[in-house]
C-alpha positions in Angstrom: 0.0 0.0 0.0 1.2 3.4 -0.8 1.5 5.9 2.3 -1.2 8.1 3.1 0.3 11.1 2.2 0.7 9.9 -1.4 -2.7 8.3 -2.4 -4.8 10.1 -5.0 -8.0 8.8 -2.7 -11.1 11.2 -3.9 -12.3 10.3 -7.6 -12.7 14.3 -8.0 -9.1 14.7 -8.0 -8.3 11.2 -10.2 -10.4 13.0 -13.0 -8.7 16.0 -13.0 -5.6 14.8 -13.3 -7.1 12.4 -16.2 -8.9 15.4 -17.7 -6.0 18.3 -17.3 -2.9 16.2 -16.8 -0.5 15.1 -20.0 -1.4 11.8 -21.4 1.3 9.0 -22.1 0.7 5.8 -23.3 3.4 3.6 -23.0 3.3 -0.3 -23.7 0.5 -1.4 -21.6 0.2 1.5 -19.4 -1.2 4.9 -20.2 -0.1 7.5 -17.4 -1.3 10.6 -16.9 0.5 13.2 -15.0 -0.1 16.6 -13.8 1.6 19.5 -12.1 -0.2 21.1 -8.7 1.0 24.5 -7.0 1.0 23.2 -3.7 4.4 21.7 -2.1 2.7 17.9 -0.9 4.7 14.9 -1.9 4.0 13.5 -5.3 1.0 11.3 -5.3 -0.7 8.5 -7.8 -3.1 6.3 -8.2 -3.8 3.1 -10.4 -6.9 2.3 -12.4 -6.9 -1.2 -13.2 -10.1 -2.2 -15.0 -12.3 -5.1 -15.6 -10.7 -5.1 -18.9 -7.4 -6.5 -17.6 -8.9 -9.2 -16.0 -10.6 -11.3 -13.3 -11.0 -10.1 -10.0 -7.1 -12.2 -9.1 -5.4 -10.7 -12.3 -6.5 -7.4 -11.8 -4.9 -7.1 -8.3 -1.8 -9.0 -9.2 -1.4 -6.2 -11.9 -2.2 -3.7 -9.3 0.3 -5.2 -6.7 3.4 -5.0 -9.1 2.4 -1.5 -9.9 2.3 -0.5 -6.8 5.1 -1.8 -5.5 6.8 -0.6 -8.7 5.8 2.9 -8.1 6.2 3.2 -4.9 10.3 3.9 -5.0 9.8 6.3 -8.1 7.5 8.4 -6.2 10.1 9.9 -3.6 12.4 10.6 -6.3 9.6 13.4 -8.2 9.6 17.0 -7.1 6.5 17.9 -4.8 3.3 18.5 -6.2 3.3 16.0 -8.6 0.2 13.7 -9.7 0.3 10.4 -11.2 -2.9 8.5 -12.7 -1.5 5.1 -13.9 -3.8 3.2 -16.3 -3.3 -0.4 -16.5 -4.4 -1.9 -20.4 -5.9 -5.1 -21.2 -1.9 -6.4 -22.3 -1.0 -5.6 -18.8 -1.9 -9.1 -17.2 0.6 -10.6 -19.8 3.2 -8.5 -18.9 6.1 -9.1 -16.5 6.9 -7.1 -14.0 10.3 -5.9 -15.4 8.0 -4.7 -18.5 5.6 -3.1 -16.5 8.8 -1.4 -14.7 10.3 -0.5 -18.1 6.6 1.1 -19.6 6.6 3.2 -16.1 10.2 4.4 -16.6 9.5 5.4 -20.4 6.8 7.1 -19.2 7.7 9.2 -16.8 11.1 10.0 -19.4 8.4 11.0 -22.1 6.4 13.4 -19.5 9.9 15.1 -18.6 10.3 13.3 -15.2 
């Protein structure tokens, strides 16, 4: 589980990020990420939908991503917000791919 202090827990603020925040698609992930004034720690959240899966696939795809994402978060400047979106080719993919899709990424949004 991610700390408190970096969820992205209300749905209001998931959609704005989605809606406002850069879009990169990546492999099978599609992050969005966006820029906030204030000085909190950087903060994400995952959507992982019934596309990906079953119930079990789904949060074995969430797991990895969260414990993937969990160590690149401290190294972002404050203020920044991450919406990770996993696709449908995400429950084939390793964890090292899903590691590698993150990294591009975050390279592509200038992080």
């Amino acid at each position: 589980m991610l700390p408190r202090a970096c969820r992205l827990a209300s749905g209001q603020s998931i959609q704005r990020v989605v809606r406002r925040g850069k879009r990169v698609p990546v492999g099978s992930l599609v992050v969005h990420v966006s820029v906030g004034t204030d000085l909190q720690p950087a903060r994400a959240a995952l959507i992982v939908s019934r596309k990906v899966g079953g119930s079990v696939v789904r949060h074995r795809v969430q797991r990895r991503l969260r414990h993937l994402l969990r160590p690149r978060l401290g190294l972002l400047g404050p203020g920044i917000e991450i919406v990770v979106r996993a696709q449908p080719s995400a429950a084939e993919a390793s964890s090292v791919e899903l590691g590698r899709d993150l990294d591009r990424a975050l390279a592509k949004a200038g992080f």
